[in-house]
C-alpha positions as CSV (number, residue, x, y, z in Angstrom):
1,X,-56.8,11.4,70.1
2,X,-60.0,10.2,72.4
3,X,-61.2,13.4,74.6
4,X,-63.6,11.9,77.5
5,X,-66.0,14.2,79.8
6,X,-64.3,15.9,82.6
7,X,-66.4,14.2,84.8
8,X,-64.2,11.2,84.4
9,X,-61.3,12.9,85.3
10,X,-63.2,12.8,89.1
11,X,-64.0,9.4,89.1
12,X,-60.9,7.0,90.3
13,X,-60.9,3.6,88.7
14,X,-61.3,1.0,91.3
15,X,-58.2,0.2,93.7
16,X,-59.4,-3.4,94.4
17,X,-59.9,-4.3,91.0
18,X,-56.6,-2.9,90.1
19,X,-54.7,-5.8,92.3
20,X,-57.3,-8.4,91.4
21,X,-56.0,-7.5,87.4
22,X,-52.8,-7.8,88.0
23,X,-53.3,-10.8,90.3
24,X,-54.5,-12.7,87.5
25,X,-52.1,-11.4,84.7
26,X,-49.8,-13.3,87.2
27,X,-51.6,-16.5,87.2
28,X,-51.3,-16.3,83.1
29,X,-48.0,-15.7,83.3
30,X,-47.9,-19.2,85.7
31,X,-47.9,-18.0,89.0
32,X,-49.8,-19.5,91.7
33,X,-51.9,-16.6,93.5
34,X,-54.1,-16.4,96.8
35,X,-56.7,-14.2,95.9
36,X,-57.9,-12.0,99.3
37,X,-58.6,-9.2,97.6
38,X,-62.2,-10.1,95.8
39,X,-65.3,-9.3,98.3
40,X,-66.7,-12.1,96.7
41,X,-68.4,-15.5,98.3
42,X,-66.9,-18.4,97.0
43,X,-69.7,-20.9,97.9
44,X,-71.9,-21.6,95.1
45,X,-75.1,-20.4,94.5
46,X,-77.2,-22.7,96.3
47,X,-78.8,-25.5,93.8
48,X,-82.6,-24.3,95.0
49,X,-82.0,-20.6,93.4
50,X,-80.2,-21.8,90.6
51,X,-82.9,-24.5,89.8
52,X,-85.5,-21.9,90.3
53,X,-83.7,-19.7,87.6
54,X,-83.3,-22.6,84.7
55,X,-87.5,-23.4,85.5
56,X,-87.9,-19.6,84.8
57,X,-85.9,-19.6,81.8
58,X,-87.5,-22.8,80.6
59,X,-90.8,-21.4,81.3
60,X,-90.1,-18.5,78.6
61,X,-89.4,-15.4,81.9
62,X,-87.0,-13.9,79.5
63,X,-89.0,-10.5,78.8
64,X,-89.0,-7.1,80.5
65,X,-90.4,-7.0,83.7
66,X,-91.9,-4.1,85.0
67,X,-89.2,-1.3,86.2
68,X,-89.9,-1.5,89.2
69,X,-89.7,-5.3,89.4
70,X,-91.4,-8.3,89.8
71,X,-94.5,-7.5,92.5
72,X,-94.0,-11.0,93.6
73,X,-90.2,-10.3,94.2
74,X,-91.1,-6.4,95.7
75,X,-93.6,-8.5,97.9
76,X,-90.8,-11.1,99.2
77,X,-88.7,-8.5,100.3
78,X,-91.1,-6.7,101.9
79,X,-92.0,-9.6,103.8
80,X,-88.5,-10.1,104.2
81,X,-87.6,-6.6,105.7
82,X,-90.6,-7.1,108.3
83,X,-89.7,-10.3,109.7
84,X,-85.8,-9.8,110.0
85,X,-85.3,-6.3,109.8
86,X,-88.5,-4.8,111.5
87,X,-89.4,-2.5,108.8
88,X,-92.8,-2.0,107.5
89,X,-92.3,-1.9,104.1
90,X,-95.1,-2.1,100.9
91,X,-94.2,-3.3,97.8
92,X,-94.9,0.4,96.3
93,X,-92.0,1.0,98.2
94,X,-89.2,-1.1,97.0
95,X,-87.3,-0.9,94.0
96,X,-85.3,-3.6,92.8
97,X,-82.0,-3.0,90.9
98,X,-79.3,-4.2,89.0
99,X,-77.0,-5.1,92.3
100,X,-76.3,-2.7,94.9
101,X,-73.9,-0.7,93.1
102,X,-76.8,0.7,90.7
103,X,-78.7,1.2,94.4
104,X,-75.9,3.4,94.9
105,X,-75.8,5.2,91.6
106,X,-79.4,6.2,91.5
107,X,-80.0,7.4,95.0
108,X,-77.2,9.4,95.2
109,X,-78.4,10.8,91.8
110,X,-81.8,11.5,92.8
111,X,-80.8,13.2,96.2
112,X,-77.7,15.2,95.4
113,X,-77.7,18.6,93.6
114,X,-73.8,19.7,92.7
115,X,-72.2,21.3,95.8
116,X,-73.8,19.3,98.0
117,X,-72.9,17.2,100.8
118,X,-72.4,14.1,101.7
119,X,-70.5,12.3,105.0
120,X,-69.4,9.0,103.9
121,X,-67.4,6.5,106.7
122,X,-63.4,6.8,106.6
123,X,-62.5,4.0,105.4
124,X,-65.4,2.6,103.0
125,X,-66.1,0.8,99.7
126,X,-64.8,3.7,97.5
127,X,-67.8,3.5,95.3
128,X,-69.4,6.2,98.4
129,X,-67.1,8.8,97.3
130,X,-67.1,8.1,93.5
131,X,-70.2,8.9,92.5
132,X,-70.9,11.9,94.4
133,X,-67.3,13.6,93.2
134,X,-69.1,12.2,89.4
135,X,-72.3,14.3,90.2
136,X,-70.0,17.5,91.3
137,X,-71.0,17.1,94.9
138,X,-68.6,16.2,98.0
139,X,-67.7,13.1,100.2
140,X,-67.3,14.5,103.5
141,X,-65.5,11.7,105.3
142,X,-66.1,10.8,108.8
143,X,-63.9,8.6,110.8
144,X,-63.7,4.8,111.7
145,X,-61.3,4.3,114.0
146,X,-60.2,1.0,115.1
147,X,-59.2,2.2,118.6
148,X,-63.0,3.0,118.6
149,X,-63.8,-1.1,117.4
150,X,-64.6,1.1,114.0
151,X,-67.8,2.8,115.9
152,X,-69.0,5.8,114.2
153,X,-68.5,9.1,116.6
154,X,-71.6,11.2,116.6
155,X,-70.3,14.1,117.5
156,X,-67.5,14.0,115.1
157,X,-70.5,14.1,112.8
158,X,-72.5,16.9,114.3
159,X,-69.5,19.5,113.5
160,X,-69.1,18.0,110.3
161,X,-73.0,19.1,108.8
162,X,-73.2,22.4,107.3
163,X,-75.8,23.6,105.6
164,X,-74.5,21.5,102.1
165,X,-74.9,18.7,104.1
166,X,-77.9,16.9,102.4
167,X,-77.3,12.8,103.6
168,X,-75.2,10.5,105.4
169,X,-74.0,7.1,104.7
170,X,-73.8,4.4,106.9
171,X,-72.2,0.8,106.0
172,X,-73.4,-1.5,108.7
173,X,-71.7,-4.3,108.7
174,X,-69.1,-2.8,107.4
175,X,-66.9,-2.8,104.3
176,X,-63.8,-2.4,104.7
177,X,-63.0,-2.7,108.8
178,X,-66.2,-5.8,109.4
179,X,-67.2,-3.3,111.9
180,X,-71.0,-3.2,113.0
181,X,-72.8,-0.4,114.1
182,X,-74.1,-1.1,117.8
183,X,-77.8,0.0,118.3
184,X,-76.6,3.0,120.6
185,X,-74.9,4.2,118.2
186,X,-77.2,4.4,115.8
187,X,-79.8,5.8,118.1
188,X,-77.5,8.6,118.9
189,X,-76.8,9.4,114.9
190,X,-81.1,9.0,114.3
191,X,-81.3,11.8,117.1
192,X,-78.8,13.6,115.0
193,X,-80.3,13.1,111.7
194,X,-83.7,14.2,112.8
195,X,-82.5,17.6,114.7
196,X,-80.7,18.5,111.5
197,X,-83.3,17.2,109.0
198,X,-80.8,14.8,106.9
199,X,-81.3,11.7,104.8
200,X,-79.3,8.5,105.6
201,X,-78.4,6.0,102.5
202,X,-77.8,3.0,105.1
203,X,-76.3,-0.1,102.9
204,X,-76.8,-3.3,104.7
205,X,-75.6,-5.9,101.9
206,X,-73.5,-8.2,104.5
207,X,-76.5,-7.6,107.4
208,X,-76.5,-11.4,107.5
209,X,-72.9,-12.1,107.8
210,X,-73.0,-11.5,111.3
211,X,-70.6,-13.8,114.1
212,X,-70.1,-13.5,117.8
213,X,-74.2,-13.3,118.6
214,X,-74.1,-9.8,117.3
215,X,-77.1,-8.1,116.1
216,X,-77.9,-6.1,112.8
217,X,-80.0,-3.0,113.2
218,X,-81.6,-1.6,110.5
219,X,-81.7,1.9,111.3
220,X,-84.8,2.6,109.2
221,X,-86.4,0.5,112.4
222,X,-85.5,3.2,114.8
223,X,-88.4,5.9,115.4
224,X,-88.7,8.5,113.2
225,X,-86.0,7.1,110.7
226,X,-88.4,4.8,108.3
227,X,-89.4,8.6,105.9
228,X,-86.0,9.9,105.8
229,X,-83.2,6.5,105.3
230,X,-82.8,4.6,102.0
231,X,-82.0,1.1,103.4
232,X,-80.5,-0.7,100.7
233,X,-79.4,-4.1,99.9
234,X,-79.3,-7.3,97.6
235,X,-78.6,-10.8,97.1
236,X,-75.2,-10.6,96.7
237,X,-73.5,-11.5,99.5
238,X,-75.8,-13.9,101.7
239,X,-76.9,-16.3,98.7
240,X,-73.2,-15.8,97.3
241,X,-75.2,-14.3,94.1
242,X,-72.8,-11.8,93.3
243,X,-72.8,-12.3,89.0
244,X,-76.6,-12.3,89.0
245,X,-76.6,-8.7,89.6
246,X,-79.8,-8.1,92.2
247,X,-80.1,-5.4,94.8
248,X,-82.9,-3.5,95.8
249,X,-83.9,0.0,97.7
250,X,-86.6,0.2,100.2
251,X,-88.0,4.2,100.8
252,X,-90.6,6.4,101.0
253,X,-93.0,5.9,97.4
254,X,-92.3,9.2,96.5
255,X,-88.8,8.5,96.8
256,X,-89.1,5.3,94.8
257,X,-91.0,7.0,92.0
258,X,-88.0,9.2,91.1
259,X,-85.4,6.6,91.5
260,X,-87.3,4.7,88.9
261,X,-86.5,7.3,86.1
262,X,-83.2,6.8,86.4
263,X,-83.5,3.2,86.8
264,X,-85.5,3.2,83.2
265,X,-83.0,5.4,81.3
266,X,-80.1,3.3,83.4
267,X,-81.1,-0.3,83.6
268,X,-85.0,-0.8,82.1
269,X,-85.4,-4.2,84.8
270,X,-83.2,-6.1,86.4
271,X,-82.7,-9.4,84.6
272,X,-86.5,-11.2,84.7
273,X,-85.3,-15.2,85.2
274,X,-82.8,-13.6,88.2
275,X,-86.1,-12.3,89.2
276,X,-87.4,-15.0,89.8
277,X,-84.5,-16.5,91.4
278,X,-84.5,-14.2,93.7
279,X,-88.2,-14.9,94.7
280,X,-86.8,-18.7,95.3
281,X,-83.9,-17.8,97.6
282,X,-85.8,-15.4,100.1
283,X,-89.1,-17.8,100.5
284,X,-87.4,-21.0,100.1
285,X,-84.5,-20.6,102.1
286,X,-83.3,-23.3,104.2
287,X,-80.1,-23.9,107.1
288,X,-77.6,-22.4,103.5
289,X,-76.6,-19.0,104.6
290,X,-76.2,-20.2,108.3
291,X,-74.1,-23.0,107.0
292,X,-72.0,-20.2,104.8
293,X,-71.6,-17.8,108.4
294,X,-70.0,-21.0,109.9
295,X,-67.6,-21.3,107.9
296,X,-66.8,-18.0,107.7
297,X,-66.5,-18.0,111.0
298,X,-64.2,-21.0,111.1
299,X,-61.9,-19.2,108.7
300,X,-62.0,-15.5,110.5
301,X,-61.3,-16.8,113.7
302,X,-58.2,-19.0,112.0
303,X,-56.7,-16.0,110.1
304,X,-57.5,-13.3,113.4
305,X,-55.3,-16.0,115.6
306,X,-52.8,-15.7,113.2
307,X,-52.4,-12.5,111.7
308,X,-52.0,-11.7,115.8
309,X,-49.1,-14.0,116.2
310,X,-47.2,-12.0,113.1
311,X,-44.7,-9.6,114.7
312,X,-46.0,-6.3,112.5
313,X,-49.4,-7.2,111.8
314,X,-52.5,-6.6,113.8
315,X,-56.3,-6.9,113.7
316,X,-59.2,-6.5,115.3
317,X,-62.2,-9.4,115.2
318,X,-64.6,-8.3,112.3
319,X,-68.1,-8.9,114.1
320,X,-69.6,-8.7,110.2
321,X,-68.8,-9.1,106.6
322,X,-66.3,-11.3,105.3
323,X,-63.1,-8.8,105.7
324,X,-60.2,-8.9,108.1
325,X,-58.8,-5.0,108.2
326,X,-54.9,-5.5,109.1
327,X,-53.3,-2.9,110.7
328,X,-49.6,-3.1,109.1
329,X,-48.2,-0.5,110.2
330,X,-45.2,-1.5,111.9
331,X,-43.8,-2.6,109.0
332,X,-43.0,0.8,107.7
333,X,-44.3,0.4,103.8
334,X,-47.6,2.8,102.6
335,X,-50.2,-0.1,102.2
336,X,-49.9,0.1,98.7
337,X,-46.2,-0.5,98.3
338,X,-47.1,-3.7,100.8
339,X,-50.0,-4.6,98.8
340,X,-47.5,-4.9,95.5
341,X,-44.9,-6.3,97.8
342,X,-46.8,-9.1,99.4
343,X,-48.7,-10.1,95.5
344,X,-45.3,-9.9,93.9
345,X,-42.9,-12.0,96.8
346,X,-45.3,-13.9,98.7
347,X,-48.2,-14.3,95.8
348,X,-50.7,-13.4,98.1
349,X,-53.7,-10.4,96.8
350,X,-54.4,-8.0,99.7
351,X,-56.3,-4.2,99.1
352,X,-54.0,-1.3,100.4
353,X,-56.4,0.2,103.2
354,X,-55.8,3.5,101.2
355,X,-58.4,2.4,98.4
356,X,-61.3,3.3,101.3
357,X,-59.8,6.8,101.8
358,X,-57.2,8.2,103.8
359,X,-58.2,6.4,107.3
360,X,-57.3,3.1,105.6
361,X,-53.5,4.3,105.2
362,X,-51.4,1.6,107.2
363,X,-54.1,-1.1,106.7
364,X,-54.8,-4.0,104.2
365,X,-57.8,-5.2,103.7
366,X,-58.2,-9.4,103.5
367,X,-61.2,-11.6,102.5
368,X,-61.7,-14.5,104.0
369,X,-64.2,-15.8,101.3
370,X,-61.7,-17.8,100.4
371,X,-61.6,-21.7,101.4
372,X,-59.9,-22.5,104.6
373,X,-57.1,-24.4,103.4
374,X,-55.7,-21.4,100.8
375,X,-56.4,-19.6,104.4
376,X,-54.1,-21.2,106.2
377,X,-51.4,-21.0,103.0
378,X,-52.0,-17.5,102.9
379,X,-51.4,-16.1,106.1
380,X,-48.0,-18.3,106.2
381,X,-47.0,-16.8,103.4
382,X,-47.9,-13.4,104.9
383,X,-46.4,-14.4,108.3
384,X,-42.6,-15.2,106.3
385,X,-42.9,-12.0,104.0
386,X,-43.6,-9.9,107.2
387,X,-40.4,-11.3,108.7
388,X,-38.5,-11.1,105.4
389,X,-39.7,-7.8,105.7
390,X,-38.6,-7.0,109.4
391,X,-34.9,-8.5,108.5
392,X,-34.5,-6.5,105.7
393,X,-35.4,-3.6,107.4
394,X,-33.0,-4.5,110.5
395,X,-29.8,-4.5,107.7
């Protein structure tokens, strides 16, 4: 019989990937699915990055880089990070990684001793309370409430740090809710951090997935905040590069020196011709990502207008991301039991809010990268399970 780590045992396999399996064990089987449960863009990558990549792999860039990354790739986000983000950034201090999810991995490993603390948003990508319950420390959740348009509350924080309390995450724009952080807010938690001498890990991977006018704020930007925040990100979501596995860290050199050992034992380099890639799509961009946000945009406010009209089903407008957060409620099933009712009746893949942690319970979460026609499908097929639901309910 296998025997595995106890560690495991504290590490819950993914809840969104679990729907997305089964999803497509339907779709063998003949079904016809609507996938909204992937955070995935379904625009290709555009032709300049992947003609960029086969030039590097023609060109023989199929060696280790250095650890760190390519200085020419360290050096475009640095530039990067200065003209949209307002961070002063060298390229000493920028790591890149193997996608965000390594990011995550190592910096929580490099700042967390077991039994320490960390607040994580309530409800958020459930990789923020995975690894620190892997490295024997503990997820202290905070609240997103969508009465609150999914604002942090600073003072919900402030009774929440203890002396364990070694870092905070922020997920700005956010993922599950599309919430973003409003610069007051984040003002108000930077005051906080720097009374009580914390670290912030401040993940910004949808930052340009932004609708409405809305602004991003980097919270590294804000005075003070530049020595103590890990602002971390990658190519995932704006270049819809989500297989070529690039994200990167920017923080203090010191900082980036120790997440490199882990990164070497982890990774060695990201891949070298994705490198490159990556080089293309942040100097050579043109009108692609604003042409991506429109249609997003087109396809939010679609599925907002109609998820409204459902009797049952609520939601707020997601200013960021690609993610409508439905409240569901009304319809008296845990969002789980929903989740496996609406893939199994109405073949339609939704995300049980309860995968992001308890403040998700009576909430689905729904992707609207996704194109606009399998939009419209979708959320008619949600709108006659909801009243198949109702009627039911009414016997």
């Amino acid at each position: 019989m296998a025997t595995f780590a106890e560690r495991m045992n504290r590490m819950a396999p993914s809840g969104i990937r679990k729907v997305n399996e089964k999803a497509l064990a339907m779709e063998r089987a003949g079904e016809t699915v609507i996938h909204f449960e992937i955070g995935r863009p379904d625009f290709d990558t555009p032709e300049y990055i992947k003609k960029a990549a086969i030039e590097a792999l023609q060109n023989g860039d199929v060696f280790y880089t250095s650890n760190f990354g390519k200085m020419e790739l360290r050096q475009a986000i640095a530039e990067k990070l200065k003209r949209e983000n307002g961070l002063n950034y060298k390229p000493e201090e920028i790591l890149v990684t193997a996608g965000l999810s390594e990011a995550v991995f190592a910096v929580l490993a490099t700042i967390l001793e077991e039994g320490d603390e960390l607040l994580v948003p309530d409800p958020v990508w459930i990789n923020y309370r995975n690894v620190p319950r892997f490295l024997n420390a503990v997820p202290v959740s905070y609240e997103l409430k969508e009465e609150n348009g999914y604002q942090l509350d600073v003072e919900e924080i402030r009774a929440k740090v203890t002396d364990k309390t070694r870092a905070i995450v922020i997920v700005t724009p956010n993922n599950p809710t599309g919430g973003v952080l409003a610069r007051e807010t984040l003002q108000k938690l930077a005051d906080l951090v720097i009374e009580k001498d914390l670290l912030v890990i401040s993940d910004e991977v949808y930052e340009r997935l932004i609708y409405d006018g809305e602004q991003h704020v980097s919270i590294a930007s804000l005075p003070g905040m530049k020595e103590r925040t890990f602002t971390m990100n990658g190519m995932s979501k704006a270049y819809s590069m989500t297989g070529w596995r690039l994200g990167y860290v920017a923080a203090p050199e010191d900082y980036i020196a120790v997440l490199n050992k882990f990164h070497q034992h982890n990774t060695t380099c990201a891949v070298s011709f994705g490198q490159t890639a990556a080089i293309a799509a942040l100097n050579e961009e043109g009108d692609e990502v604003k042409e991506m946000v429109k249609e997003y945009q087109r396809r939010r406010d679609y599925a907002v207008q109609a998820i409204n009209a459902i009797d049952g089903l609520s939601c707020l407008t997601p200013k960021g991301a690609f993610y409508i957060f439905i409240n569901c409620k009304a319809l008296g099933l845990s969002s789980a039991d929903l989740s496996d009712y609406l893939l199994e009746n109405a073949k339609i893949a939704l995300v049980p809010g309860s995968v992001f942690g308890p403040g998700g319970e009576g909430y689905l979460r729904m992707s609207f990268a996704n194109n606009y026609d399998n939009i419209v499908e979708g959320c008619a097929r949600l709108k006659d399970a909801a009243e198949a639901l109702k009627k039911e309910a009414c016997r």
